[in-house]
PyMOL Python script that loads the backbone (N, CA, C, O; Angstrom):
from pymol import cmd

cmd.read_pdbstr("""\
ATOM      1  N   UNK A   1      -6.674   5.965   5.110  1.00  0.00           N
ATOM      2  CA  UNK A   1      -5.666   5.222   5.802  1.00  0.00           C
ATOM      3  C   UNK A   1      -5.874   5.279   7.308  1.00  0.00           C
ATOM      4  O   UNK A   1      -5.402   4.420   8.052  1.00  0.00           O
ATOM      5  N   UNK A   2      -6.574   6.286   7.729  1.00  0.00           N
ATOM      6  CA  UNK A   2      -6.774   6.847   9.207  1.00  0.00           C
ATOM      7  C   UNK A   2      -7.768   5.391   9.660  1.00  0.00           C
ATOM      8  O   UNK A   2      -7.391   4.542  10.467  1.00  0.00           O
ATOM      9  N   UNK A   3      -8.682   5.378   9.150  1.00  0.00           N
ATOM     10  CA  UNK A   3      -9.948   4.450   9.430  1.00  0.00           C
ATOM     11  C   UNK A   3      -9.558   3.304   9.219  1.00  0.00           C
ATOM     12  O   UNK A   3     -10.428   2.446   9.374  1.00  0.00           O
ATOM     13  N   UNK A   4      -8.325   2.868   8.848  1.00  0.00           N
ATOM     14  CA  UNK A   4      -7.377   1.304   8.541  1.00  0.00           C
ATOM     15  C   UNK A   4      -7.110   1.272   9.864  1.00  0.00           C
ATOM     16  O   UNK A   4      -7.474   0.479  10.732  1.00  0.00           O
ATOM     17  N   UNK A   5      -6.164   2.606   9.929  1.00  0.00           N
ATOM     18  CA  UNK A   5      -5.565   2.648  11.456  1.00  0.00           C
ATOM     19  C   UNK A   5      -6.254   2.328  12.501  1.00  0.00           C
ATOM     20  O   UNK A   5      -5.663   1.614  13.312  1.00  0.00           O
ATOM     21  N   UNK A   6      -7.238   2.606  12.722  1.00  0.00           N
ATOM     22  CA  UNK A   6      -7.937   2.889  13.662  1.00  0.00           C
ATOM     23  C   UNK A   6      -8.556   1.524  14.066  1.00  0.00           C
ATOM     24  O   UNK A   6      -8.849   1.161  15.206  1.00  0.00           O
ATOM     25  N   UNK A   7      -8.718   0.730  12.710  1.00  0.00           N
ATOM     26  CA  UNK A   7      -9.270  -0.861  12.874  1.00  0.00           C
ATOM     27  C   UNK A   7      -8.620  -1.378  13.879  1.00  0.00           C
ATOM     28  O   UNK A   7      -9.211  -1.820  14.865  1.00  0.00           O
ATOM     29  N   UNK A   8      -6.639  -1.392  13.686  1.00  0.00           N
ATOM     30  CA  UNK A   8      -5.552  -1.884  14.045  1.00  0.00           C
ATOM     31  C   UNK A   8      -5.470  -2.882  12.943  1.00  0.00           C
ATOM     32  O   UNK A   8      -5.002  -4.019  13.007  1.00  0.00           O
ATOM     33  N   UNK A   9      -6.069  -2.196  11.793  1.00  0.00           N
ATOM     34  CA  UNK A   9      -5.469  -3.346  10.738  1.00  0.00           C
ATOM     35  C   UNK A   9      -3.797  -3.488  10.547  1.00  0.00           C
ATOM     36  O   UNK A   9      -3.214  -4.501  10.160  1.00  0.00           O
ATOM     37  N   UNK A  10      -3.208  -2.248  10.908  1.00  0.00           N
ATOM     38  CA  UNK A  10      -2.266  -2.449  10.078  1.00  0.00           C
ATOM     39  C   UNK A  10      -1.250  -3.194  11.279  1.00  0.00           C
ATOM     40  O   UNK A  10      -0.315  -3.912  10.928  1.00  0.00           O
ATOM     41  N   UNK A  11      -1.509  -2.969  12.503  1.00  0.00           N
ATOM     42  CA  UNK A  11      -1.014  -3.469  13.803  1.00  0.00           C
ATOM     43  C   UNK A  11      -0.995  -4.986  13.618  1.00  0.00           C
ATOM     44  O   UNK A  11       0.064  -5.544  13.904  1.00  0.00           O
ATOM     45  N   UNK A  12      -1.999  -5.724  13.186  1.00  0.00           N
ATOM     46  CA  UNK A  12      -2.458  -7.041  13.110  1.00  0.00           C
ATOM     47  C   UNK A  12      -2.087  -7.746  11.573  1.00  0.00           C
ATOM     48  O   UNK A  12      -2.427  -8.871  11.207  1.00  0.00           O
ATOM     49  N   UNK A  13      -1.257  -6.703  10.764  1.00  0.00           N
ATOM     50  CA  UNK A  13      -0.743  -7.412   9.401  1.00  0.00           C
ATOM     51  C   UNK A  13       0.636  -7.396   9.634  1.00  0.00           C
ATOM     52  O   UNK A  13       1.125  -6.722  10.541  1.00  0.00           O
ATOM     53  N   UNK A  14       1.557  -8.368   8.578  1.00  0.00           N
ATOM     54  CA  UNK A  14       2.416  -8.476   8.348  1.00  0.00           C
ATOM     55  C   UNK A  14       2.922  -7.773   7.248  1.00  0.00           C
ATOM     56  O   UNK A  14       4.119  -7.947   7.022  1.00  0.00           O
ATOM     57  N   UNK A  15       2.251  -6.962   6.452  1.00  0.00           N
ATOM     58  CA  UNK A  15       2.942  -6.127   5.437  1.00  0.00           C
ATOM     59  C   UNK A  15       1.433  -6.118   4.830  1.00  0.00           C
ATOM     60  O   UNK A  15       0.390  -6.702   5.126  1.00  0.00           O
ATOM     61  N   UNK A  16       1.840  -5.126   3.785  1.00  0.00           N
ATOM     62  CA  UNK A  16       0.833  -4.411   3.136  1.00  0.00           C
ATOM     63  C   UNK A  16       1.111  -4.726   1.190  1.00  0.00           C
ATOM     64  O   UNK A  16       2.308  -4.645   0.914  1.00  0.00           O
ATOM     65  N   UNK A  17       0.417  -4.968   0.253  1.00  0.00           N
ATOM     66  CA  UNK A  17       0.620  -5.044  -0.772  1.00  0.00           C
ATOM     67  C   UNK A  17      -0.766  -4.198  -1.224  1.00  0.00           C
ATOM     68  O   UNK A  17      -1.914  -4.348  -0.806  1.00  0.00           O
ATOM     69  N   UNK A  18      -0.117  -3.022  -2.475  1.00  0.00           N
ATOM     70  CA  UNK A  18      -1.096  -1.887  -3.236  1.00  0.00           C
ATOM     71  C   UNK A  18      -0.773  -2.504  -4.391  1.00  0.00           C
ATOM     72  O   UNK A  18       0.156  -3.252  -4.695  1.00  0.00           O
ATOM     73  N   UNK A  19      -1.856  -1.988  -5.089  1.00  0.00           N
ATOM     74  CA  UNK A  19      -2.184  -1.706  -6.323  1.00  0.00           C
ATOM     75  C   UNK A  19      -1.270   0.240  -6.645  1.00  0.00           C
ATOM     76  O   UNK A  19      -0.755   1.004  -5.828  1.00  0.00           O
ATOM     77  N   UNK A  20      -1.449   0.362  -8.091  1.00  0.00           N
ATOM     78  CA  UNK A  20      -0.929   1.437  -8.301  1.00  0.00           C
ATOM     79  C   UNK A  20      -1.072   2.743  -7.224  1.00  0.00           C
ATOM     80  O   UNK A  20      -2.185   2.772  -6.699  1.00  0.00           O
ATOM     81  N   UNK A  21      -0.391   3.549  -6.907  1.00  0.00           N
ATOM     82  CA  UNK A  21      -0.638   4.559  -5.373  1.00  0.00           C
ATOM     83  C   UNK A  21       0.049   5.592  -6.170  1.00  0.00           C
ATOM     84  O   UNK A  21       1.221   5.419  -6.504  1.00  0.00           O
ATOM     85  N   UNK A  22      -0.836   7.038  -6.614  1.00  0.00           N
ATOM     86  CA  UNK A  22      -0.093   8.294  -6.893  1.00  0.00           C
ATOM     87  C   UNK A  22       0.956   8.626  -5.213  1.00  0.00           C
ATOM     88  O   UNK A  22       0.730   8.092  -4.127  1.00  0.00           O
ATOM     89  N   UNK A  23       2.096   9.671  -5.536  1.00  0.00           N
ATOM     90  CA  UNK A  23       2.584  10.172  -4.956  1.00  0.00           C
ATOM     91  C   UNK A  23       1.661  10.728  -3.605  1.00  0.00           C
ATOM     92  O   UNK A  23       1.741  10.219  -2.487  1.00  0.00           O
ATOM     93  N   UNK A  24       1.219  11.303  -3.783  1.00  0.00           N
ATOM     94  CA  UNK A  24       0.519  11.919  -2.602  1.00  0.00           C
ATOM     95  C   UNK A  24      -0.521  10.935  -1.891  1.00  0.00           C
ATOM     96  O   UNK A  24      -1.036  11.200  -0.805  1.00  0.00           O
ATOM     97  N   UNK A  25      -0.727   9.989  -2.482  1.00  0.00           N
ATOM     98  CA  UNK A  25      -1.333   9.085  -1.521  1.00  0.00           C
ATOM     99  C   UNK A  25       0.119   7.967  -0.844  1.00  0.00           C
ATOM    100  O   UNK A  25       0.120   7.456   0.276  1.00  0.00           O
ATOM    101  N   UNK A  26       0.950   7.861  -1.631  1.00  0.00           N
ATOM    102  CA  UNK A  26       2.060   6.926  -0.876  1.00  0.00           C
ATOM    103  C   UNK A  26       2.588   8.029  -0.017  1.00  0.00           C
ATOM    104  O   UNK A  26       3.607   7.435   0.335  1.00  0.00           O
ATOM    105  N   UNK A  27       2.677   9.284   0.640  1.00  0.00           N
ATOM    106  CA  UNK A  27       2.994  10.200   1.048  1.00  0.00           C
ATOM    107  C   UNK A  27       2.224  10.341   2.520  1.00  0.00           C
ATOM    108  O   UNK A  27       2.629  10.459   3.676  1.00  0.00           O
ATOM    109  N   UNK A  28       0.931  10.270   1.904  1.00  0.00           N
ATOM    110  CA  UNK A  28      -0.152   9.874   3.283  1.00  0.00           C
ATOM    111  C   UNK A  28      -0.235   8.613   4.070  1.00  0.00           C
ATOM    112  O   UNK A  28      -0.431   8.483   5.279  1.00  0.00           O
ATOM    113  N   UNK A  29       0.036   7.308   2.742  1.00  0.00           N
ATOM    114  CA  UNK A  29       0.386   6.154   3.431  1.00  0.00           C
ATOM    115  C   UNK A  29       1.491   5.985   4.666  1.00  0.00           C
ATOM    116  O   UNK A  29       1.313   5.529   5.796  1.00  0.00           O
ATOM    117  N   UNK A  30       2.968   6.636   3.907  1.00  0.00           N
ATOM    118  CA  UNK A  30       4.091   6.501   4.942  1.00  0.00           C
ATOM    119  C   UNK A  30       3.661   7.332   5.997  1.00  0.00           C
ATOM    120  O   UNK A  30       4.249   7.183   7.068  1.00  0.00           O
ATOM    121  N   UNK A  31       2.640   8.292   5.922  1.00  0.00           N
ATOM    122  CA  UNK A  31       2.311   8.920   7.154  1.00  0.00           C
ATOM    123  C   UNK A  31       1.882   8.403   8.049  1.00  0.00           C
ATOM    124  O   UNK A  31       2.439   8.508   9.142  1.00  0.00           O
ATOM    125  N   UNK A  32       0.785   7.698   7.885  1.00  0.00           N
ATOM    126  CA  UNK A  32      -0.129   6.908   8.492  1.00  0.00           C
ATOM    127  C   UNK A  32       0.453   5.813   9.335  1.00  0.00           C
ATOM    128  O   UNK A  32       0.253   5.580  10.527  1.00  0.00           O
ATOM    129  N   UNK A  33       1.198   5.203   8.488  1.00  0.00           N
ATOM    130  CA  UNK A  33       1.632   3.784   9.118  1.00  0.00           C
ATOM    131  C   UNK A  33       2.912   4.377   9.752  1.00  0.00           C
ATOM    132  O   UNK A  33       3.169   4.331  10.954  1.00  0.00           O
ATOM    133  N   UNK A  34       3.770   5.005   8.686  1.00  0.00           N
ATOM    134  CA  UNK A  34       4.882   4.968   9.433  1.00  0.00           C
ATOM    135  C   UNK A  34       5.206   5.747  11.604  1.00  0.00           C
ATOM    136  O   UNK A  34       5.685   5.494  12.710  1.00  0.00           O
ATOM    137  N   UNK A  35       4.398   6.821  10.698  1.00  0.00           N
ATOM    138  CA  UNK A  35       4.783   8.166  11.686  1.00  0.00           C
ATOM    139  C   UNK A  35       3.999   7.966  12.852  1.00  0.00           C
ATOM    140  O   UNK A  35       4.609   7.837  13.913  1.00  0.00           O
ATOM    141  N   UNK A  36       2.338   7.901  12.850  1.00  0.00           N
ATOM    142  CA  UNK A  36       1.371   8.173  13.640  1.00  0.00           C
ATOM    143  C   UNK A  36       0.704   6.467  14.262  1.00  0.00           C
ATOM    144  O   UNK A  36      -0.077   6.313  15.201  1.00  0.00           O
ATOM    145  N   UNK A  37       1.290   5.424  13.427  1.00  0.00           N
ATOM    146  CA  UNK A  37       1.286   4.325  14.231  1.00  0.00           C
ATOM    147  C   UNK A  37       2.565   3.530  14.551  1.00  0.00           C
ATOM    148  O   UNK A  37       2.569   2.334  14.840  1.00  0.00           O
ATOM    149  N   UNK A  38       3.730   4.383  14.463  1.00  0.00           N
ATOM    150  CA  UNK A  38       5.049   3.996  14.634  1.00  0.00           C
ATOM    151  C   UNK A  38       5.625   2.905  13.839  1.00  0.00           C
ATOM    152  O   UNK A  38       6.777   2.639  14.181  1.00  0.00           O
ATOM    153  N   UNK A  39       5.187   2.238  12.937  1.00  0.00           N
ATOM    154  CA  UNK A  39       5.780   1.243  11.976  1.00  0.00           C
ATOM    155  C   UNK A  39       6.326   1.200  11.087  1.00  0.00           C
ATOM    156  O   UNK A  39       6.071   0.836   9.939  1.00  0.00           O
ATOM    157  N   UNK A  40       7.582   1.785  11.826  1.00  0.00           N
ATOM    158  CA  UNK A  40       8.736   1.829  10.849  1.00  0.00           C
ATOM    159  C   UNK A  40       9.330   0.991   9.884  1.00  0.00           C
ATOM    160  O   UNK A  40       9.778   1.270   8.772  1.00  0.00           O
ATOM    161  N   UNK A  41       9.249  -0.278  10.597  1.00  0.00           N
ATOM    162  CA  UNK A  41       9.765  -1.757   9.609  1.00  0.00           C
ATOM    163  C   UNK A  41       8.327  -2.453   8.912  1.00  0.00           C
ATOM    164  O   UNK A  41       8.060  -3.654   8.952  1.00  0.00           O
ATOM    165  N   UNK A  42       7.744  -1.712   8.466  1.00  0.00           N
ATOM    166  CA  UNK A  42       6.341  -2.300   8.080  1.00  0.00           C
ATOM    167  C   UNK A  42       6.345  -2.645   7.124  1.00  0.00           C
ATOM    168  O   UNK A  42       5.754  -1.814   6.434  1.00  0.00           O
ATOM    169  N   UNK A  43       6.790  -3.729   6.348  1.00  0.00           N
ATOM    170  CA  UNK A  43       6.922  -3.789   5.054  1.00  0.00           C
ATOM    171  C   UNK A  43       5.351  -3.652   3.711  1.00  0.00           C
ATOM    172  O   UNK A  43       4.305  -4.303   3.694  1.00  0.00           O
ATOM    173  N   UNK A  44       5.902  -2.398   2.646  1.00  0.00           N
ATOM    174  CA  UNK A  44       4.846  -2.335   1.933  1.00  0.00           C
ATOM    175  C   UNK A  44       5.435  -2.552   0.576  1.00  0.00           C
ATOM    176  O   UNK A  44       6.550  -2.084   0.345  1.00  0.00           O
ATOM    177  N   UNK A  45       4.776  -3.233  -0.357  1.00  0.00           N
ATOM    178  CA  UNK A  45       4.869  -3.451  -1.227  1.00  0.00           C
ATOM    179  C   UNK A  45       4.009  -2.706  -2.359  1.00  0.00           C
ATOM    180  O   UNK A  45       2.937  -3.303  -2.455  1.00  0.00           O
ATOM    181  N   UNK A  46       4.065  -1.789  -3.119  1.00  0.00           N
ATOM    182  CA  UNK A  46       3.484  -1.020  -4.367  1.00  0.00           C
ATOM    183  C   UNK A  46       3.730  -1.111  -5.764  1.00  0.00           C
ATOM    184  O   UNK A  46       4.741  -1.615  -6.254  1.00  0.00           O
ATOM    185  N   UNK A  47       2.417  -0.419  -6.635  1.00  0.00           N
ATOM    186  CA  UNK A  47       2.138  -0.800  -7.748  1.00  0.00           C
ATOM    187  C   UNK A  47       2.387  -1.638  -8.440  1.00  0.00           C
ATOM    188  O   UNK A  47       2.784  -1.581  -9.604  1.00  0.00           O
ATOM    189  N   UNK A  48       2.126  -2.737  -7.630  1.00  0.00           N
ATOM    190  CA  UNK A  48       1.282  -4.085  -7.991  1.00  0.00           C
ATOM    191  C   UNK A  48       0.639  -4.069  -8.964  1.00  0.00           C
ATOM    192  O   UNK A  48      -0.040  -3.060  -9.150  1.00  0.00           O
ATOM    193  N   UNK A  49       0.575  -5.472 -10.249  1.00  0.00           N
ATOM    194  CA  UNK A  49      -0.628  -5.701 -11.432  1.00  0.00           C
ATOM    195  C   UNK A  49      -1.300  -6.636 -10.547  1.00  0.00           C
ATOM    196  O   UNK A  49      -1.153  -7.838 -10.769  1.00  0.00           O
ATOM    197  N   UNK A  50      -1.897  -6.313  -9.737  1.00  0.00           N
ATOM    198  CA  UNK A  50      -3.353  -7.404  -9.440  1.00  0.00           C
ATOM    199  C   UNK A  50      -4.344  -6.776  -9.235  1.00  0.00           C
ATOM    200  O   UNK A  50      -4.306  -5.630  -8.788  1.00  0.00           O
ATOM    201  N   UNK A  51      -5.867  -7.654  -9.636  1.00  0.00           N
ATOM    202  CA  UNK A  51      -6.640  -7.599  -9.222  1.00  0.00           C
ATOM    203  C   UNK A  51      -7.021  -6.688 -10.936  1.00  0.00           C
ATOM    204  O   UNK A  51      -6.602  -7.177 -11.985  1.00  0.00           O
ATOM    205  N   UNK A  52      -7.836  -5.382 -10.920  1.00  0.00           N
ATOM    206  CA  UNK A  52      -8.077  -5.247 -12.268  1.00  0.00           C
ATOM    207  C   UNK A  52      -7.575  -4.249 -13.022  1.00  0.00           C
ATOM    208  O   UNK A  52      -8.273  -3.459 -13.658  1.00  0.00           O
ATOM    209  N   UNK A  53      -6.153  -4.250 -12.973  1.00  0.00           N
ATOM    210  CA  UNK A  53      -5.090  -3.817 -13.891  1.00  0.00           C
ATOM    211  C   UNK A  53      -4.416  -4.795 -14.523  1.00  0.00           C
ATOM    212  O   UNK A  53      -3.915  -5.822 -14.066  1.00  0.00           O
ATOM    213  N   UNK A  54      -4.459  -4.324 -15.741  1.00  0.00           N
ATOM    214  CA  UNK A  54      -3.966  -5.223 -17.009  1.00  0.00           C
ATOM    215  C   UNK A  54      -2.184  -4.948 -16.906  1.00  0.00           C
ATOM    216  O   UNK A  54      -1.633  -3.850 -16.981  1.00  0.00           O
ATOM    217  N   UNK A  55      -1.627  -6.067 -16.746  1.00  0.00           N
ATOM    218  CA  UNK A  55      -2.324  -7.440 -16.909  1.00  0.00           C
ATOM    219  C   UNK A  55      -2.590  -8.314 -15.675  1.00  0.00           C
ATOM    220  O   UNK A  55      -1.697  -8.869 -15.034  1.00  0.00           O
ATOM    221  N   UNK A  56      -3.878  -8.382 -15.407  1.00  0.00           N
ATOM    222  CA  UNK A  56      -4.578  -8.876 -14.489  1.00  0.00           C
ATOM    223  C   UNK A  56      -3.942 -10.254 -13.974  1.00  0.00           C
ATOM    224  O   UNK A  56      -3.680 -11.163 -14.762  1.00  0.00           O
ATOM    225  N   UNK A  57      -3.694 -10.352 -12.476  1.00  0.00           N
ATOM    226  CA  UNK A  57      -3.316 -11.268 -11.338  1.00  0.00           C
ATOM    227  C   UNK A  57      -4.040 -11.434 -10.652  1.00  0.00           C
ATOM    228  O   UNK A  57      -4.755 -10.433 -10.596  1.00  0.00           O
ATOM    229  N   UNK A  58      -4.553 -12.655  -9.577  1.00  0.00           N
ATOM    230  CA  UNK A  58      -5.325 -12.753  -8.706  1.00  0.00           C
ATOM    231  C   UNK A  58      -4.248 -12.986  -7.701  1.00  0.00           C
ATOM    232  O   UNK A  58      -3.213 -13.459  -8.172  1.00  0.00           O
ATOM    233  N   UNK A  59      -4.267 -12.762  -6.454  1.00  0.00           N
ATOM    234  CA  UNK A  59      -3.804 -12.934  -5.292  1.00  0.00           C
ATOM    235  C   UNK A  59      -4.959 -13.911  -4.504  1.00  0.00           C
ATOM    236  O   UNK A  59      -6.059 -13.534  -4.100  1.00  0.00           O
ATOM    237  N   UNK A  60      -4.456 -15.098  -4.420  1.00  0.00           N
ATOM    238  CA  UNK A  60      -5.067 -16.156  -3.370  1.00  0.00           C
ATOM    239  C   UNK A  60      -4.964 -15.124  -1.813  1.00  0.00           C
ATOM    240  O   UNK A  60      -4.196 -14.384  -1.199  1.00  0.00           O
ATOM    241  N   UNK A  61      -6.621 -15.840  -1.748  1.00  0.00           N
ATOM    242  CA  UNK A  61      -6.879 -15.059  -0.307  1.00  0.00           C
ATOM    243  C   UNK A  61      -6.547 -16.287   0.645  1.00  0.00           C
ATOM    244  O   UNK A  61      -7.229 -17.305   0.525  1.00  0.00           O
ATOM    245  N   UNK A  62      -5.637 -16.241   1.483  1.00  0.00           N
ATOM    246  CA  UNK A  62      -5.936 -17.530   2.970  1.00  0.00           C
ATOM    247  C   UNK A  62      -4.502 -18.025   2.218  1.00  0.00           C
ATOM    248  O   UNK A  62      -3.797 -18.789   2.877  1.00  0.00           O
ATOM    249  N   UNK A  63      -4.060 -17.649   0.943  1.00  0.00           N
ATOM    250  CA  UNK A  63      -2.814 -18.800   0.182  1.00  0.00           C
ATOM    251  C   UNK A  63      -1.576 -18.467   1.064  1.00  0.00           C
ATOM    252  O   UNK A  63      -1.489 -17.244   0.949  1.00  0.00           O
ATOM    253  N   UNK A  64      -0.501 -18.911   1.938  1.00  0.00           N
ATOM    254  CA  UNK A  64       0.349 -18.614   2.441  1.00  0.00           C
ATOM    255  C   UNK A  64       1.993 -18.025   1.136  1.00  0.00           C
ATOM    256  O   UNK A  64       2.635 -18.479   0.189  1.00  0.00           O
ATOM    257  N   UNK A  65       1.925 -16.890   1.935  1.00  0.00           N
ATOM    258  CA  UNK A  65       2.803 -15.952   0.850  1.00  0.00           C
ATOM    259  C   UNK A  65       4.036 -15.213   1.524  1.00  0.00           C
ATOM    260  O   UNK A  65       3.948 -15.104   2.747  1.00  0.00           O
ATOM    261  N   UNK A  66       5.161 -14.693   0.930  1.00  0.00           N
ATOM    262  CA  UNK A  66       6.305 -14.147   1.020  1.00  0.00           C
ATOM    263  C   UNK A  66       6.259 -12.864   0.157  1.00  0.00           C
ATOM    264  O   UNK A  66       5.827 -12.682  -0.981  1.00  0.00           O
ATOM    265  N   UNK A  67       7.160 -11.570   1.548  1.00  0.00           N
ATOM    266  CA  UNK A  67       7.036 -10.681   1.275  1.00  0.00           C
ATOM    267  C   UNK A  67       8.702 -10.426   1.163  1.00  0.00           C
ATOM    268  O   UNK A  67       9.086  -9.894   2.204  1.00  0.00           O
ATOM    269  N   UNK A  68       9.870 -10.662   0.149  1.00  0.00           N
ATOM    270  CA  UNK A  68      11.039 -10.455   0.546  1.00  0.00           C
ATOM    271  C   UNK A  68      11.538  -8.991  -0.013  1.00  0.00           C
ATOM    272  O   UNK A  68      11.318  -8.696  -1.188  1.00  0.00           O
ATOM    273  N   UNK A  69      12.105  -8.236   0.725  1.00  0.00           N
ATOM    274  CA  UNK A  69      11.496  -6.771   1.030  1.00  0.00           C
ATOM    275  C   UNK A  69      12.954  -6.821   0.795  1.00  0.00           C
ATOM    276  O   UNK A  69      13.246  -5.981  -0.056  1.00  0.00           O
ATOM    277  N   UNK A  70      14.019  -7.500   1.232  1.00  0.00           N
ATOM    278  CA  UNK A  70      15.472  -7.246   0.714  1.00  0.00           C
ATOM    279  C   UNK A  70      15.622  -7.720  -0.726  1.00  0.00           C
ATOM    280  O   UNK A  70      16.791  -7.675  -1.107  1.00  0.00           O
ATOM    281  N   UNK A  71      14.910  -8.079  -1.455  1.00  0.00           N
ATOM    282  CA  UNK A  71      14.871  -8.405  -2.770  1.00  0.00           C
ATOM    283  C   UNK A  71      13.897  -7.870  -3.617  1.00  0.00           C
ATOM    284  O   UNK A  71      13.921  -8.154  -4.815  1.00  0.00           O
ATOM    285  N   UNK A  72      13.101  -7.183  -3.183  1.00  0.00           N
ATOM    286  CA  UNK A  72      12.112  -6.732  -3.886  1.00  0.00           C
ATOM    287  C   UNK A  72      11.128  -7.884  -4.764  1.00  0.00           C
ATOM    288  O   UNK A  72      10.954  -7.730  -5.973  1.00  0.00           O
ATOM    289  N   UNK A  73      10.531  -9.013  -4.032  1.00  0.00           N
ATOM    290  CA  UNK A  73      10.689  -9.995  -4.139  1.00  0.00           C
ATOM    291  C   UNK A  73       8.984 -10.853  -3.691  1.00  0.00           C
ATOM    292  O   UNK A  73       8.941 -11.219  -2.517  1.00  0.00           O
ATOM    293  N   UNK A  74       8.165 -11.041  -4.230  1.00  0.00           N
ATOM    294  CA  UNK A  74       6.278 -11.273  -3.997  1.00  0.00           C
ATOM    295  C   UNK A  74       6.589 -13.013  -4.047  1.00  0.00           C
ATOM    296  O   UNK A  74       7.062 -13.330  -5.139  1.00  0.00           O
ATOM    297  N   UNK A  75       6.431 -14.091  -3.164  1.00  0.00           N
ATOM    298  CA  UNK A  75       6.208 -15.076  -3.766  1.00  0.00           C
ATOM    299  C   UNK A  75       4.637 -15.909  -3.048  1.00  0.00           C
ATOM    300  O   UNK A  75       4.540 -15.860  -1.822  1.00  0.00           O
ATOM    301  N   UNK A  76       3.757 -16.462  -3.658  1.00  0.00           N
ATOM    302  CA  UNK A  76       3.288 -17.453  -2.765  1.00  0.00           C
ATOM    303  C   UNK A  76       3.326 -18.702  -2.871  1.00  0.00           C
ATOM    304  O   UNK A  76       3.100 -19.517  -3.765  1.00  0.00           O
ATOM    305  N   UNK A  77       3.699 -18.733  -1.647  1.00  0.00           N
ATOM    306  CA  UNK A  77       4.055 -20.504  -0.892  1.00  0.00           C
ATOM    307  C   UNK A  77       3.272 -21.902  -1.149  1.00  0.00           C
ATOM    308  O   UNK A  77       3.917 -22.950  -1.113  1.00  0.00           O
ATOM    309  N   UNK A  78       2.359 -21.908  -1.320  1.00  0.00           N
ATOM    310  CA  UNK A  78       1.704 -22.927  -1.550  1.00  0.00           C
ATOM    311  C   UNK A  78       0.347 -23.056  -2.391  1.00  0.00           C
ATOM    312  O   UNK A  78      -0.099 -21.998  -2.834  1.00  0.00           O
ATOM    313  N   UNK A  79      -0.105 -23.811  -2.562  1.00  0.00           N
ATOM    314  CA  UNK A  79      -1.234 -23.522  -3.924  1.00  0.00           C
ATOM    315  C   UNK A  79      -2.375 -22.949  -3.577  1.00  0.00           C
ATOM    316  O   UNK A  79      -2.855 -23.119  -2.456  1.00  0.00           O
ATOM    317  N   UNK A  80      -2.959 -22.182  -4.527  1.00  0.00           N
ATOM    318  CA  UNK A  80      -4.046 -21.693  -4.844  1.00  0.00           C
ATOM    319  C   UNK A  80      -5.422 -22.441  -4.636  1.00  0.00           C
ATOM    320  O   UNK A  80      -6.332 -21.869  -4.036  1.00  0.00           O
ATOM    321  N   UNK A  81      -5.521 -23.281  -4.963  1.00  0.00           N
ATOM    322  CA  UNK A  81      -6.305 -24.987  -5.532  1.00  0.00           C
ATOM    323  C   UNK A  81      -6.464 -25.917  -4.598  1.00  0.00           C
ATOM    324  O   UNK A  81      -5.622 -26.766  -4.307  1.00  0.00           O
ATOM    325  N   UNK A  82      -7.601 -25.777  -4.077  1.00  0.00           N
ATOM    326  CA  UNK A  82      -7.620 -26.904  -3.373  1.00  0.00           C
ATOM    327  C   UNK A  82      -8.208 -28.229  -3.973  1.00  0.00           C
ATOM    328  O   UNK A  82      -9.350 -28.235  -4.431  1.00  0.00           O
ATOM    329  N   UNK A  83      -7.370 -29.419  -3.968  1.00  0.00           N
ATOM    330  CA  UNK A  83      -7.610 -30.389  -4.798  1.00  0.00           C
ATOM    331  C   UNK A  83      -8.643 -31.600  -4.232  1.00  0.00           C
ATOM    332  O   UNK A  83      -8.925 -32.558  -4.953  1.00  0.00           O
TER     333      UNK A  83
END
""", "prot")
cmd.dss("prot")
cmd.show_as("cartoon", "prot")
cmd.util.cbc("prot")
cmd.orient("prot")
């Protein structure tokens, strides 16, 4: 998470979406982001089915998406497909 930091990836995102995260790594996560790069309102979203956990989701890369964090709430905005 240090070497994320350090990119300023997480400075330059709008929220974060994981795949499954044991305890002690969501522990290091809130460390990371929260504490030592001050981003308190950082919205993250966890244990996620995408990518290759069954049952498998793809997340469009570039697809414009919603993170509603008062609803607990993943949507994306517009299509996948370019026609």
């Amino acid at each position: 998470m240090r070497a994320f930091a350090d990119t300023g990836m997480f400075r330059q995102a709008k929220g974060l979406i994981c795949t499954n995260i044991r305890k002690e790594e969501e522990a290091q996560l809130m460390k990371v982001i929260c504490e030592e790069e001050g981003l308190v309102d950082f919205p993250i979203l966890a244990n996620i089915d995408f990518g290759h956990r069954t049952p498998m989701m793809v997340i469009p890369m570039g697809a414009l998406a919603e993170l509603d964090c008062d609803n607990a709430k993943f949507t994306i905005l517009e299509s996948a497909v370019i026609e």
